[in-house]
MIMIPA-718626 format. One record per residue (C-alpha): y, x, z. Coordinates in pm, whole numbers, plus 50000, padded with zeros to 5 digits. Example, Ala and Ser with C-alpha at 12.3 -4.5 7.8 and 13.67 -1.06 7.14 Angstrom:
REM MIMIPA-718626
495505123050780;498945136750714;
END
This chain:
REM MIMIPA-718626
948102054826044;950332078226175;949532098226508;951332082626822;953402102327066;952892108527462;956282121227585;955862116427938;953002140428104;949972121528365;949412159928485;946052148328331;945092156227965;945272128327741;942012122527583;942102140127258;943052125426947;939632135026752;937982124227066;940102087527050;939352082326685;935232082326783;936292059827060;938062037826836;935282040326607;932522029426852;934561998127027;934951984926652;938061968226815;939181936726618;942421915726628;940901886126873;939661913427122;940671915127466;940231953227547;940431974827864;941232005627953;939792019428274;942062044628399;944922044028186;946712077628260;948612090827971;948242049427807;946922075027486;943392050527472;945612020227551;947972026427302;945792034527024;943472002627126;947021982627133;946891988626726;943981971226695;942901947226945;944861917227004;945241922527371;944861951427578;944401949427967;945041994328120;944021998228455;945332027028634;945022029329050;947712056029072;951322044029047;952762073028902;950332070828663;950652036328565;954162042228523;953662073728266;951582042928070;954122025028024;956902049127968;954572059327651;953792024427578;957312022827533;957472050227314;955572037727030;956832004327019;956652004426661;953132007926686;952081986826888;950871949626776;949011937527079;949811922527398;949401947027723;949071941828022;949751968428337;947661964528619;947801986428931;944241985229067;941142007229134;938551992928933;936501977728904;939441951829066;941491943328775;938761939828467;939481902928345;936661877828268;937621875127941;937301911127827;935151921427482;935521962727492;936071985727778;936322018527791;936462043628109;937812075428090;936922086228433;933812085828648;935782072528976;933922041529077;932102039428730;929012018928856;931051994028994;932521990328724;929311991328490;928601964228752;931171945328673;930841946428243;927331932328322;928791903228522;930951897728247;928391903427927;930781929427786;930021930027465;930941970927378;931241999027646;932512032927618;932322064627912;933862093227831;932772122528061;933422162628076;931162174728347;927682175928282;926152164828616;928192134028562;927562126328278;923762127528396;924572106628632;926112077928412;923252080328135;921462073028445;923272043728571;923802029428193;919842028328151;919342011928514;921471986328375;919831981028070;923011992027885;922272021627715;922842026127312;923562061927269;924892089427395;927172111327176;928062147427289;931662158127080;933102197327066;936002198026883;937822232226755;941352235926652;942542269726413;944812291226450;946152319426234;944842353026381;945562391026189;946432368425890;942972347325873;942062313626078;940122317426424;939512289126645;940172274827042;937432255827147;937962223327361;935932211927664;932812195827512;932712155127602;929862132827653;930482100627497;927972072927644;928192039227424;926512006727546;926531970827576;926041942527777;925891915427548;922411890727588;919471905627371;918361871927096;914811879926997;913351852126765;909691834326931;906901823626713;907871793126674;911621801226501;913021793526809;915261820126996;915211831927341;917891850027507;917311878927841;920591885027959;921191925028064;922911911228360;919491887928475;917661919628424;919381938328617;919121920128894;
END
């Protein structure tokens, strides 16, 4: 599929496209899923989500911001094959009950809105995060939560022609914490299942 375009600048980096494909690859979105995008900036995660899922839901609590969403939105029209919504919140205000995948590209409220996916049994979870107390900090909060599946650090390198051979720019390194809050079925003795919700347990 071909790569989309962002046009219109957040003043915040878009997360990269390498970086979006492991995303991608880790939400496993589907055409029934309702998918949301926690601080939608660029719309570059919304947009590529919006090829995929049947309906995507980007958050953004800064107008301007929102705006430069939809502006790019707009700009790959062609590509886009699911319903979106706009909403101009700071989450976790905004994440609908009916959500399957979220993903947050920011750390701005991010236990709230871990909160929040447990409340709702979210069934995949993605944090992206650049700076490394942070991203101690969420490991942190996804294991008090009992969400924790892995945690994926990603440094990606682009080449460039230097004195007539290939060097290469390195890019920040990302953290890339993947969980869920879907109920845990373990099977009993007796053939019969029984289900601990991650949002009981946390409790």
């Amino acid at each position: 599929m071909s790569a989309i375009a962002l046009p219109h600048d957040a003043k915040a980096g878009p997360t990269k496209p390498e970086v979006r494909s492991v995303v991608l690859g880790k939400l496993a979105l589907e055409s029934t899923d309702h998918f949301v995008d926690v601080g939608s900036c660029t719309g570059a995660v919304t947009i590529e989500a919006a090829r995929y899922s049947g309906r995507v839901t980007a958050i953004e609590r800064k107008e301007d911001r929102l705006a430069v969403t939809e502006q790019n939105l707009a700009a790959n029209e062609d590509e886009v094959t699911a319903d979106v919504d706009l909403v101009n919140e700071a989450a976790p205000a905004g994440i609908p009950a009916d959500a399957d995948a979220i993903f947050l590209g920011g750390s701005r409220n991010f236990e709230a809105v871990l909160d929040r996916a447990v409340e709702l049994g979210i069934d995949r979870i993605v944090m992206n995060v650049s700076r490394l107390e942070v991203a101690g900090d969420a490991v942190e909060a996804f294991r008090d939560r009992d969400l924790l599946e892995e945690v994926v650090q990603l440094q990606v390198s682009h080449g460039y022609e230097l004195a007539g051979a290939t060097s290469f720019n390195s890019e920040n390194p990302v953290y890339m914490l993947v969980g869920s809050a879907t109920s845990a079925v373990t099977e009993t003795g007796d053939g019969e299942t029984d289900t601990d919700s991650a949002a009981e347990d946390s409790q």
